[in-house]
C-alpha positions as a Python dict, from the first residue, in 0.01 Angstrom:
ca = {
    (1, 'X'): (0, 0, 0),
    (2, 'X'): (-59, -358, -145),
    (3, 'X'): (-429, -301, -131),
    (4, 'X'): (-348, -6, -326),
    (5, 'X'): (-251, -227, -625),
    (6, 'X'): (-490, -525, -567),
    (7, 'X'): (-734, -266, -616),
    (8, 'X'): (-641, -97, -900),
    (9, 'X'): (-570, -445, -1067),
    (10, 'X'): (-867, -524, -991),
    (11, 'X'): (-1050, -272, -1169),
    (12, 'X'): (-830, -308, -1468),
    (13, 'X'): (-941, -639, -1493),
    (14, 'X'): (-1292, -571, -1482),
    (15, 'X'): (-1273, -325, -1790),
    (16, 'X'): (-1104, -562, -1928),
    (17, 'X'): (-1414, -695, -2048),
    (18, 'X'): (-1713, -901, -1876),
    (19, 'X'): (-1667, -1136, -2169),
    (20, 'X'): (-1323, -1220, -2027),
    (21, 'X'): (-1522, -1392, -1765),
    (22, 'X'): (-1728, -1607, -1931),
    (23, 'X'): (-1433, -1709, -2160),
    (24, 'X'): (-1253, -1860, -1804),
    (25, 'X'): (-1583, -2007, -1673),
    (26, 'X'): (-1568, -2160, -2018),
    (27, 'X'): (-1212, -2218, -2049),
    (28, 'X'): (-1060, -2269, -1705),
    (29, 'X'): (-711, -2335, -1874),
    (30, 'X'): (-723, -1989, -2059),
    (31, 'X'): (-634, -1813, -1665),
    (32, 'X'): (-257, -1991, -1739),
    (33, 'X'): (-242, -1826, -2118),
    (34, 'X'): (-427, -1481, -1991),
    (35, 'X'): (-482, -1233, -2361),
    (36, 'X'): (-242, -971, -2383),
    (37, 'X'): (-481, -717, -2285),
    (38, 'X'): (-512, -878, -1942),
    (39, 'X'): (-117, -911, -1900),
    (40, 'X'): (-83, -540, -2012),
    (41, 'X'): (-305, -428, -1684),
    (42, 'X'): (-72, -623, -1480),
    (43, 'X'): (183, -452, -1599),
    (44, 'X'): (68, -116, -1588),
    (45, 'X'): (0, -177, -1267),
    (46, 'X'): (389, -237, -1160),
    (47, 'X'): (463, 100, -1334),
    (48, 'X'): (320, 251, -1044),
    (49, 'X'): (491, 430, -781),
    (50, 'X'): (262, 547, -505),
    (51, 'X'): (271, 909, -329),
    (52, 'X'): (338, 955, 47),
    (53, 'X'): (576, 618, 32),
    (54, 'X'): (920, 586, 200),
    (55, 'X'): (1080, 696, -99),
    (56, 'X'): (917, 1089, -56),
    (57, 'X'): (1103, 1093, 296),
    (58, 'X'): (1409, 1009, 83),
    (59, 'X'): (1306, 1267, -158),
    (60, 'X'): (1289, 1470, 153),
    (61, 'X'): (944, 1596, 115),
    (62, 'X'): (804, 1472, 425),
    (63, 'X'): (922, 1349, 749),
    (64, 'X'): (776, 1068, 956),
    (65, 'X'): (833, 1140, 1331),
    (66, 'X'): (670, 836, 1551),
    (67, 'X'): (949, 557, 1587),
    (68, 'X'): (675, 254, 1531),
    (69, 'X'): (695, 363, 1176),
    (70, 'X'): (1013, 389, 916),
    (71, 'X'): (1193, 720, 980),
    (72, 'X'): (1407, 897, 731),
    (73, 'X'): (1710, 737, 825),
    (74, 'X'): (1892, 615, 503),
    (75, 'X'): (1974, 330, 656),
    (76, 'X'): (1873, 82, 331),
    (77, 'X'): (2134, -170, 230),
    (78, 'X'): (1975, -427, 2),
    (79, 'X'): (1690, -394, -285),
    (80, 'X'): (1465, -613, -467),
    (81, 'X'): (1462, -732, -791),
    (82, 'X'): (1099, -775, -798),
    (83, 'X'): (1123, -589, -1123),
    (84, 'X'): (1215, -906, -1292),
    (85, 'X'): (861, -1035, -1201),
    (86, 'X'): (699, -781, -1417),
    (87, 'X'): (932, -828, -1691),
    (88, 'X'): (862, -1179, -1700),
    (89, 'X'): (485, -1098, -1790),
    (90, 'X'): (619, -822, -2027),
    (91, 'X'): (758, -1135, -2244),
    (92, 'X'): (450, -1306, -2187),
    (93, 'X'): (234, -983, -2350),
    (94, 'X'): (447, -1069, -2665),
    (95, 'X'): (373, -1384, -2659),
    (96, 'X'): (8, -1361, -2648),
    (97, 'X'): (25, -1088, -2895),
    (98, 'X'): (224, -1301, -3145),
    (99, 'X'): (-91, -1545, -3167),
    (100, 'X'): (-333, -1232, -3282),
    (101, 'X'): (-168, -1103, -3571),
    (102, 'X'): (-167, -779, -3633),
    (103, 'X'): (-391, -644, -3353),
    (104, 'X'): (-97, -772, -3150),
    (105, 'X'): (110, -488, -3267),
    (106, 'X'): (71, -241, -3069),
    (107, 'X'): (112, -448, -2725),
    (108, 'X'): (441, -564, -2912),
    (109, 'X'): (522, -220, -2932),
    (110, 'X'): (402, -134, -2581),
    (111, 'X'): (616, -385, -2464),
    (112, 'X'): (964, -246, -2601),
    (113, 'X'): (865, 20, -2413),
    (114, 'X'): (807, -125, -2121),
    (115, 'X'): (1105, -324, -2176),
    (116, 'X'): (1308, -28, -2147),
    (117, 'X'): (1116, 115, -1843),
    (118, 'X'): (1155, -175, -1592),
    (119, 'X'): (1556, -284, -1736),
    (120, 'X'): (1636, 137, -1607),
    (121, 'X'): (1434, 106, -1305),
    (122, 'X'): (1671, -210, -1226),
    (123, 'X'): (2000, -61, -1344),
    (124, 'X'): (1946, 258, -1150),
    (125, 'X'): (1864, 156, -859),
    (126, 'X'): (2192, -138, -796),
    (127, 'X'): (2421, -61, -1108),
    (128, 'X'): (2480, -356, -1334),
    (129, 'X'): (2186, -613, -1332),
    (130, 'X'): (2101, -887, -1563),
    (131, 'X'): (1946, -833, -1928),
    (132, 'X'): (2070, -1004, -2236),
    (133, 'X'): (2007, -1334, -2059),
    (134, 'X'): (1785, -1230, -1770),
    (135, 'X'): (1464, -1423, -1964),
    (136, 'X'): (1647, -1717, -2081),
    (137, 'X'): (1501, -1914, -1776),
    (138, 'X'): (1214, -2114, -1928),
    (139, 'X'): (1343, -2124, -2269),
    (140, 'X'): (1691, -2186, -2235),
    (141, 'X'): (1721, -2312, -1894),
    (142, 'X'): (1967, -2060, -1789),
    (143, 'X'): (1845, -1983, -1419),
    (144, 'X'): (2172, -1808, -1393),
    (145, 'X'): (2251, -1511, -1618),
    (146, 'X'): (2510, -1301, -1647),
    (147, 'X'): (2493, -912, -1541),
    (148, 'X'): (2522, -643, -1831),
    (149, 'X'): (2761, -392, -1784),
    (150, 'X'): (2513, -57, -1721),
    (151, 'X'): (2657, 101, -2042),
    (152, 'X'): (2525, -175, -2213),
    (153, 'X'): (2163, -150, -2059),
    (154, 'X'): (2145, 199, -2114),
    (155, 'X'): (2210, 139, -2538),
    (156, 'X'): (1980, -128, -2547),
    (157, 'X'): (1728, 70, -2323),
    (158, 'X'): (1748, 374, -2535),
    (159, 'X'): (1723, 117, -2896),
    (160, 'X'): (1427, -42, -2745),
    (161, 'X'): (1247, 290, -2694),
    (162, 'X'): (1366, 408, -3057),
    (163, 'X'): (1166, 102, -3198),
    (164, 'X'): (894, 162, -2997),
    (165, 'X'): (826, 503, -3143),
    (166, 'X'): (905, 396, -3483),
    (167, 'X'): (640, 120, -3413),
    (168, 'X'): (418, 348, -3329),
    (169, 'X'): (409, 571, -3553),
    (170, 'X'): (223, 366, -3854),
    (171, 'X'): (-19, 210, -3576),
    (172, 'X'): (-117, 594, -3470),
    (173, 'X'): (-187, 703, -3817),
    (174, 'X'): (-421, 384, -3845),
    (175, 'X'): (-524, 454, -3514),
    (176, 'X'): (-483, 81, -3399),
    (177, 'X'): (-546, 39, -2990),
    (178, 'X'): (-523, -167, -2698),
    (179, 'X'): (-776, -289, -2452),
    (180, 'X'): (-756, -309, -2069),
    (181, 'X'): (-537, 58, -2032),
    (182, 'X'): (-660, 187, -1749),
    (183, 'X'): (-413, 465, -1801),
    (184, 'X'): (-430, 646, -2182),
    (185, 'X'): (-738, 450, -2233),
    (186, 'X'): (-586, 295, -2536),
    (187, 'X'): (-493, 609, -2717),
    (188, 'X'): (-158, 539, -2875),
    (189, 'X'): (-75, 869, -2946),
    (190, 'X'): (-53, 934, -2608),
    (191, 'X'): (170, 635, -2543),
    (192, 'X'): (401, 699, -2816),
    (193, 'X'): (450, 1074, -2640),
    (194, 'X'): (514, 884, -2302),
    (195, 'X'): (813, 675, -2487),
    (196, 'X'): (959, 1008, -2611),
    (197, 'X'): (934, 1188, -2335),
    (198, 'X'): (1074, 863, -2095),
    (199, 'X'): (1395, 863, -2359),
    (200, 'X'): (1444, 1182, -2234),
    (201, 'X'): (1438, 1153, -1862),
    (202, 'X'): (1642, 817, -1944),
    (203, 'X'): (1930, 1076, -2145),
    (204, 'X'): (1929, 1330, -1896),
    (205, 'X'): (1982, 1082, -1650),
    (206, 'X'): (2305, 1016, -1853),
    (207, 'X'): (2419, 1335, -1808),
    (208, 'X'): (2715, 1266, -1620),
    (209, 'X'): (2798, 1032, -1976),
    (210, 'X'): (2724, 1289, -2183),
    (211, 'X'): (3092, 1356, -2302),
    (212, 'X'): (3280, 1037, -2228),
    (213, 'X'): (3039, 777, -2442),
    (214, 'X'): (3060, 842, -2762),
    (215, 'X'): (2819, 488, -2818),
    (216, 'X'): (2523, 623, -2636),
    (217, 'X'): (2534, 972, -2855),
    (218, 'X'): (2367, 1185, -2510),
    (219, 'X'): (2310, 1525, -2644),
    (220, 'X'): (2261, 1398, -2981),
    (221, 'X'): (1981, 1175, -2910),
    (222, 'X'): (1835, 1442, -2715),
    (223, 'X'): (1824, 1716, -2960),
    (224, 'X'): (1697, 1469, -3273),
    (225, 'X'): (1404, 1409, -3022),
    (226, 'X'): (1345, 1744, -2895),
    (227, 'X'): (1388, 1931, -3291),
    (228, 'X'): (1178, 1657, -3420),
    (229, 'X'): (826, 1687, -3268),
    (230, 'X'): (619, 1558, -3512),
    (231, 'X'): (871, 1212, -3576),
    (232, 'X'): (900, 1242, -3186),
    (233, 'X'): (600, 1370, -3016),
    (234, 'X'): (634, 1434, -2657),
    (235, 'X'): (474, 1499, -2291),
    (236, 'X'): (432, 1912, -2256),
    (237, 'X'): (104, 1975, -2102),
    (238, 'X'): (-108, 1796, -1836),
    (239, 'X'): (-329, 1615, -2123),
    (240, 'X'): (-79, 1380, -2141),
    (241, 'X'): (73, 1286, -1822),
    (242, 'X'): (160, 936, -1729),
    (243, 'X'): (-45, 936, -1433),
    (244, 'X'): (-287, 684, -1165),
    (245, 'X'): (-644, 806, -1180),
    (246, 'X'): (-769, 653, -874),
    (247, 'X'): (-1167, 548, -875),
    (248, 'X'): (-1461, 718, -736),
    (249, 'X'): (-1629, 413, -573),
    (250, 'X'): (-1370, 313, -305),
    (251, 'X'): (-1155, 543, -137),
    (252, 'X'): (-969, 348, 83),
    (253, 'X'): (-655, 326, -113),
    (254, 'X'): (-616, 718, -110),
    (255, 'X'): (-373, 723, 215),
    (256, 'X'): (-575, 973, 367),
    (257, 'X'): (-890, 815, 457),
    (258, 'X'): (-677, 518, 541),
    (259, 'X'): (-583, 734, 874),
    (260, 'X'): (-226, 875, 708),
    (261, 'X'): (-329, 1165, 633),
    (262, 'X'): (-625, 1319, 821),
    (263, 'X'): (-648, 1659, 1006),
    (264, 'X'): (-551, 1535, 1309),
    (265, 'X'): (-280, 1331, 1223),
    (266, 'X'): (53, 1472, 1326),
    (267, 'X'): (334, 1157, 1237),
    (268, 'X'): (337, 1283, 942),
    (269, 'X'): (466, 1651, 851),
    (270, 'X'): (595, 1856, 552),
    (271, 'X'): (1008, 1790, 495),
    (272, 'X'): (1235, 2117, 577),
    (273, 'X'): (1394, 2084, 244),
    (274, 'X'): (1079, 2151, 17),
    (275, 'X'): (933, 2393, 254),
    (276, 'X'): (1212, 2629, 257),
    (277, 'X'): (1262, 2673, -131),
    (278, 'X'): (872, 2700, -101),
    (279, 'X'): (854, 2981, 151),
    (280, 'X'): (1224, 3115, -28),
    (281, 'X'): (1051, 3157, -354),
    (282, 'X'): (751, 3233, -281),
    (283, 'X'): (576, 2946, -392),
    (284, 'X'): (195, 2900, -355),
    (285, 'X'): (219, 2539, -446),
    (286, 'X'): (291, 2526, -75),
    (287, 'X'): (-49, 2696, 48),
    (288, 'X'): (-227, 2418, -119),
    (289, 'X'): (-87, 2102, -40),
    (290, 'X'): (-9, 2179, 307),
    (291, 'X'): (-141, 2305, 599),
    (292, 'X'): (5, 2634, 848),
    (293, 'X'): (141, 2555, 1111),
    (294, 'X'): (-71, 2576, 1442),
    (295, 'X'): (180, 2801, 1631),
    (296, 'X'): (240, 3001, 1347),
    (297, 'X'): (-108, 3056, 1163),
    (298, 'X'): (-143, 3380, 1261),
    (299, 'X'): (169, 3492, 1132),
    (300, 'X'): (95, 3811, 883),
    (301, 'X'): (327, 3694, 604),
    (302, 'X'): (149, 3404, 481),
    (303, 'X'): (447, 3173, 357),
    (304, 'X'): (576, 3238, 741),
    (305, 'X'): (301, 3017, 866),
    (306, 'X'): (487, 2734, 703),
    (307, 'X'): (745, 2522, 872),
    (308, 'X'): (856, 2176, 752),
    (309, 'X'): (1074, 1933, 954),
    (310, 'X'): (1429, 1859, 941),
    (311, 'X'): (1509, 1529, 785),
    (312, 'X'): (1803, 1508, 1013),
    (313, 'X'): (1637, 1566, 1314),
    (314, 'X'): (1571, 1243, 1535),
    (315, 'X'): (1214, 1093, 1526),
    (316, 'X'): (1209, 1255, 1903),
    (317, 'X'): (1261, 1555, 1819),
    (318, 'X'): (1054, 1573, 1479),
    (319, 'X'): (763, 1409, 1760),
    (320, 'X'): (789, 1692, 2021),
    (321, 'X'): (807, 1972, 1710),
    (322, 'X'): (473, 1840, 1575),
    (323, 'X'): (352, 1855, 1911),
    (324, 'X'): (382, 2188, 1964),
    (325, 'X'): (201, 2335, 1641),
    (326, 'X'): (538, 2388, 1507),
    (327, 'X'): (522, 2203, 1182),
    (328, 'X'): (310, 2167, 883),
    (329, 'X'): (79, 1892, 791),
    (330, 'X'): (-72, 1766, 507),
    (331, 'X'): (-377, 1937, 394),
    (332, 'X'): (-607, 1696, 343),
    (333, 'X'): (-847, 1920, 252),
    (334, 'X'): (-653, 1951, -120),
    (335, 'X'): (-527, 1581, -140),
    (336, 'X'): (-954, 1478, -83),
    (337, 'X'): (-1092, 1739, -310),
    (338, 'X'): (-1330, 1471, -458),
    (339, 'X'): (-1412, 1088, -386),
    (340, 'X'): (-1089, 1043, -653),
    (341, 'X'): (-832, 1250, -446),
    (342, 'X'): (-572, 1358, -681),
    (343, 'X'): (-378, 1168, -970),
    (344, 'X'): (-44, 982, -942),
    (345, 'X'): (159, 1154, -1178),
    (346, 'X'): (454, 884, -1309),
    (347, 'X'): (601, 1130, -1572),
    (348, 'X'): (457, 1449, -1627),
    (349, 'X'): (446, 1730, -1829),
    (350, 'X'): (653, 1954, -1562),
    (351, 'X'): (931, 1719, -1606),
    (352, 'X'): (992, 1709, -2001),
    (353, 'X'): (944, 2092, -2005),
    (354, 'X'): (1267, 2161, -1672),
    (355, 'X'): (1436, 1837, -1865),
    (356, 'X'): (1450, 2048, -2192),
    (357, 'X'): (1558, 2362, -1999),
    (358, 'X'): (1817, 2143, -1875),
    (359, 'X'): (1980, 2010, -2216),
    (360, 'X'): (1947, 2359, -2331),
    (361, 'X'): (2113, 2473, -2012),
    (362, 'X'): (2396, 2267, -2062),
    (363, 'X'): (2481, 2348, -2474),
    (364, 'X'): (2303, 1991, -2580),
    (365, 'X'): (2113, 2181, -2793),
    (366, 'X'): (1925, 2560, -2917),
    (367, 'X'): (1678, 2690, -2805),
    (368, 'X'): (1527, 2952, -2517),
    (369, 'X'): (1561, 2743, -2198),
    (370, 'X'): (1375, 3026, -2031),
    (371, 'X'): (1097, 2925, -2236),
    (372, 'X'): (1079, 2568, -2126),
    (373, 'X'): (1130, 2678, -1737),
    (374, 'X'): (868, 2910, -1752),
    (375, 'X'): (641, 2610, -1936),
    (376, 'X'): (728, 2354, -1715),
    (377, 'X'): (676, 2542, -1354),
    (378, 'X'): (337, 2650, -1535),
    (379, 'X'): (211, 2281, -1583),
    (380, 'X'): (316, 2191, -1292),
    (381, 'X'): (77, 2466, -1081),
    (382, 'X'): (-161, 2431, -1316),
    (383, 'X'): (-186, 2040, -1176),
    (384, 'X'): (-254, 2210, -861),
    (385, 'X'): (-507, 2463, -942),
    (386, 'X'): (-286, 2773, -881),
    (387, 'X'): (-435, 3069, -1081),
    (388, 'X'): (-313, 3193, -1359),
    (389, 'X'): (-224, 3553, -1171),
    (390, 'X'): (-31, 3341, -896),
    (391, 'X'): (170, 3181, -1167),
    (392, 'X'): (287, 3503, -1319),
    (393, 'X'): (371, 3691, -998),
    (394, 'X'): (586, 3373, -955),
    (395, 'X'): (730, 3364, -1247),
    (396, 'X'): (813, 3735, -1247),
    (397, 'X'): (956, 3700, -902),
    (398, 'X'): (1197, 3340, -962),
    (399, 'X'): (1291, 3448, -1367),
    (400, 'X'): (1524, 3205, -1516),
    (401, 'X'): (1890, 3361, -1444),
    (402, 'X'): (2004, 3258, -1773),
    (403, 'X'): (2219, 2944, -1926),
    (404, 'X'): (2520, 2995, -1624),
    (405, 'X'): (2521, 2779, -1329),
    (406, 'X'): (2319, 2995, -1145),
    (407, 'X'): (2023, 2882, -1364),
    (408, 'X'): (2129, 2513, -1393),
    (409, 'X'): (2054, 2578, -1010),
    (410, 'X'): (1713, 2690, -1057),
    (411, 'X'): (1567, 2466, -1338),
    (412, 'X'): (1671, 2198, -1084),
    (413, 'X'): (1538, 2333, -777),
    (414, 'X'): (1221, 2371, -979),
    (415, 'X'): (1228, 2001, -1105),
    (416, 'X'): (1206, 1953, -744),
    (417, 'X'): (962, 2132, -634),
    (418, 'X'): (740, 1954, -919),
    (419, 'X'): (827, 1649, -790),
    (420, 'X'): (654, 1693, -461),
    (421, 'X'): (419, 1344, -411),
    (422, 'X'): (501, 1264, -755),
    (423, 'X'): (709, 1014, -1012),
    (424, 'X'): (875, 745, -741),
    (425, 'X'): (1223, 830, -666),
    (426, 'X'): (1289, 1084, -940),
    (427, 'X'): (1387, 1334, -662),
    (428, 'X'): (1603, 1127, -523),
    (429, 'X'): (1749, 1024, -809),
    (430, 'X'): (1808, 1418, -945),
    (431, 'X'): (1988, 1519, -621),
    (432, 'X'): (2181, 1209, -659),
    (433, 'X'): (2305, 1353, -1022),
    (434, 'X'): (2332, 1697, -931),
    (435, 'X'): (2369, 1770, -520),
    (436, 'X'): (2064, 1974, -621),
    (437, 'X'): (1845, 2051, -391),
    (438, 'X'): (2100, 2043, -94),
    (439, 'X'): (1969, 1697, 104),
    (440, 'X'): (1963, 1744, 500),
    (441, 'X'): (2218, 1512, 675),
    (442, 'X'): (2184, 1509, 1094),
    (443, 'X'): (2160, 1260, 1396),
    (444, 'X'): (1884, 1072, 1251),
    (445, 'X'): (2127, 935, 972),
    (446, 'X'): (2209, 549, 1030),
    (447, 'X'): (2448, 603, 726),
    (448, 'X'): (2759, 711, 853),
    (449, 'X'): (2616, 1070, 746),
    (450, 'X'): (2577, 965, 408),
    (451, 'X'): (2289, 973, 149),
    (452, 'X'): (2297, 654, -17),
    (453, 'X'): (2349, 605, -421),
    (454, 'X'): (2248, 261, -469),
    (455, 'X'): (2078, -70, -267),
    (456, 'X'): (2325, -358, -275),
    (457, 'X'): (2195, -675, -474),
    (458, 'X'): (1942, -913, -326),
    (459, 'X'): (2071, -1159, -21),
    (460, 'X'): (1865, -1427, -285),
    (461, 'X'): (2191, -1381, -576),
    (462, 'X'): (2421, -1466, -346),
    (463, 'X'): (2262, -1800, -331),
    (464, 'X'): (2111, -1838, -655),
    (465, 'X'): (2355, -1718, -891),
    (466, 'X'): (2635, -1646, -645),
    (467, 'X'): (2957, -1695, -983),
    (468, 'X'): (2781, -1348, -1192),
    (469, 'X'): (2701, -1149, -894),
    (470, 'X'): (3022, -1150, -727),
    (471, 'X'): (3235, -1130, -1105),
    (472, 'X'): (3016, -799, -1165),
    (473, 'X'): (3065, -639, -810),
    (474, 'X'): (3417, -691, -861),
    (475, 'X'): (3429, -541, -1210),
    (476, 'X'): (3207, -231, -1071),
    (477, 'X'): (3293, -196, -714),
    (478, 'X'): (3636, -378, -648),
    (479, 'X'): (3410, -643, -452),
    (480, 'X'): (3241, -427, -221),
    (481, 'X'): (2842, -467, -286),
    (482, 'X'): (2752, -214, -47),
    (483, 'X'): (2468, 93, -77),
    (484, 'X'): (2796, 352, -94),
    (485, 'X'): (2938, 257, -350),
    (486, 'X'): (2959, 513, -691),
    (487, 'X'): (2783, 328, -1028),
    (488, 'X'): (2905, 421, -1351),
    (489, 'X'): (2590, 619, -1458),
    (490, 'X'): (2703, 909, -1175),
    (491, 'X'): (3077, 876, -1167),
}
């Protein structure tokens, strides 16, 4: 998957401008002070998260059954904080931006967002993690920050994305841009929807918080934003997505030309836990971006062709199922429609809608949640081509129970269902929230029959700044740094 990124950096670069070339051969020193347009494809580029990765066998959607390769095991302790890397180059956009004056403002503004983005990625993934002094290093000398509590993060991380709109809001009216986006293609408009509608994945991942921190204001945040569209535009159709177009010239990084995902290839199969909501519901996402089983193809009821495998089962047995024609593989014929495959979706349109029939769900705010259930599972379809008649007989067959548990249930079953292949670890990170969808625990868990909640901090800390690791694993976890261990966000 690193060629993935090389690539797409690659090509970033190169629209960059051709001028940016000759301004290297010209100035070799100019490669260590890159313009922020340059730094801003970098960091798009980290905002990534790739589909048919390790984490979609943790989101359950697929199972990997040949034991040379990763399984589904959950058996993760420690995580990266690569992250860091990226944010590094973030303050080094603002830098370069602060030497162009006002076309600098909106990659200043870009990078609040951003900011905010990479700081939540860190904090959800291990708990506490380093901010307020985390890019002191080279300025300060401080190679050894402190960790923020995560209550903390999450108020800075939701005032960073409040400036960001507000910054963006006078540089969309003058309709100001930025080169080298490889993503909105500059539009700002668009961005400024994508920090709206991030703020409110970032609040509904608060959820848990929503009653007991008064300092992060949960459901009142979320209803200014939602009963505020034109101050706070947001994501709701497909237009806008946050996704990875991938390019028409090279289509090696689409995993299924690479040999993943071809016809014949049976390691990799459709997860149990996706396929039967699909074939419960009804659900003719399913037909499309998978194939029938071979021992059931001929079955008359269409969604009975369909059989995914059980993320609990041992690689073995997962092996000898797929053997036998008895589970479904990828259809490749969807996923390589064109040269371009399909796009990456990072936050999409499907997600803001369910989010908002969440909040409304849960008394956060008015409004017909039914409404934004029905909106969201249409976007989502509509990304794969279903027709509009499909859609409706779905619809009319799965109608939003109402704002009782029983539909809580279904707006999140729904959310993930739309996450199939799509925005990183959200899945994951849902179920880890809710218990929603029900994950699969067997004999293939090296967990002690446990879905994780977190990675422990990196080995590297322990060495490197060993005094404000171990002080905030204490103050979190009573000293035990371990991948089982309950955060604040989800206590």
């Amino acid at each position: 998957m690193k060629f993935i990124k090389y690539l797409i950096l690659s090509c970033a670069i190169c629209l960059a401008s051709c001028q940016d070339i000759d301004d290297l051969q010209k100035d070799p020193a100019a490669i260590l002070n890159p313009s922020a347009d340059l730094v801003l494809a970098g960091i798009l580029l980290k905002s990534y998260d790739a589909p048919w990765s390790t984490d979609h066998r943790h989101n359950q959607f697929m199972t990997q059954n040949e034991a040379y390769y990763d399984g589904q095991a959950y058996g993760w302790t420690t995580g990266s904080f690569e992250v860091y890397e990226t944010l590094r180059n973030v303050s080094r956009m603002e830098i370069e931006a602060a030497k162009i004056g006002d076309l600098g403002l909106p990659y200043m503004a870009l990078a609040k967002f951003f900011k905010a983005y990479f700081y939540s990625r860190a904090t959800e993934m291990f708990g506490d993690v380093p901010m307020s002094e985390a890019m002191m290093g080279v300025a300060d000398a401080n190679f050894k920050p402190k960790y923020d509590s995560q209550k903390d993060i999450y108020i800075q991380v939701l005032k960073l994305l409040d400036e960001a709109n507000s910054d963006l809001t006078p540089l969309v009216a003058k309709k100001a841009t930025v080169s080298s986006d490889f993503v909105y293609n500059g539009d700002l408009a668009k961005w400024q929807k994508l920090v709206n509608s991030f703020k409110l994945r970032v609040l509904m991942g608060l959820s848990k918080r929503a009653d007991d921190t008064p300092e992060l204001n949960v459901r009142q945040q979320f209803s200014a934003i939602v009963g505020s569209p034109e101050k706070y535009p947001l994501i709701l159709t497909n237009a806008d997505n946050f996704q990875i177009l991938y390019n028409t010239f090279n289509t090696y990084p689409l995993w299924p030309t690479n040999g993943v995902v071809i016809k014949t290839d049976k390691r990799n199969t459709l997860g149990a836990t996706y396929t039967d909501i699909a074939k419960t519901t009804r659900d003719p996402r399913l037909l499309i971006v998978a194939s029938p089983a071979e021992a059931f193809k001929n079955n008359a009821d269409v969604y009975q062709r369909y059989a995914g495998g059980k993320t609990g089962d041992l690689q073995s047995t997962l092996l000898d199922q797929a053997g036998k024609g008895l589970l479904s593989m990828i259809n490749f014929d969807y996923w390589e429609t064109s040269a371009a495959g399909v796009p990456a979706i990072q936050l999409g349109a499907h997600e803001v809608n369910l989010i908002i029939a969440e909040a409304i769900n849960r008394g956060w705010l008015q409004g017909n949640a039914a409404d934004y259930y029905k909106n969201g599972i249409t976007e989502s379809m509509k990304f794969y081509g279903v027709s509009q008649t499909s859609i409706d007989a779905f619809l009319t067959q799965n109608a939003y129970p109402g704002n009782t548990a029983a539909g809580l249930n279904k707006i999140l079953e729904q959310q993930y269902m739309a996450f199939f292949e799509n925005s990183g670890r959200q899945a994951f990170y849902m179920n880890r929230r809710t218990g929603i969808p029900k994950f699969d625990i067997g004999q293939s868990n090296s967990n002690n029959n446990q879905i994780p909640v977190r990675w422990a901090y990196p080995t590297s800390e322990y060495s490197t700044n060993e005094v404000n690791v171990k002080a905030s694993i204490q103050s979190q976890f009573g000293g035990a740094d371990t991948q089982n261990v309950t955060m604040w966000l989800i206590k």
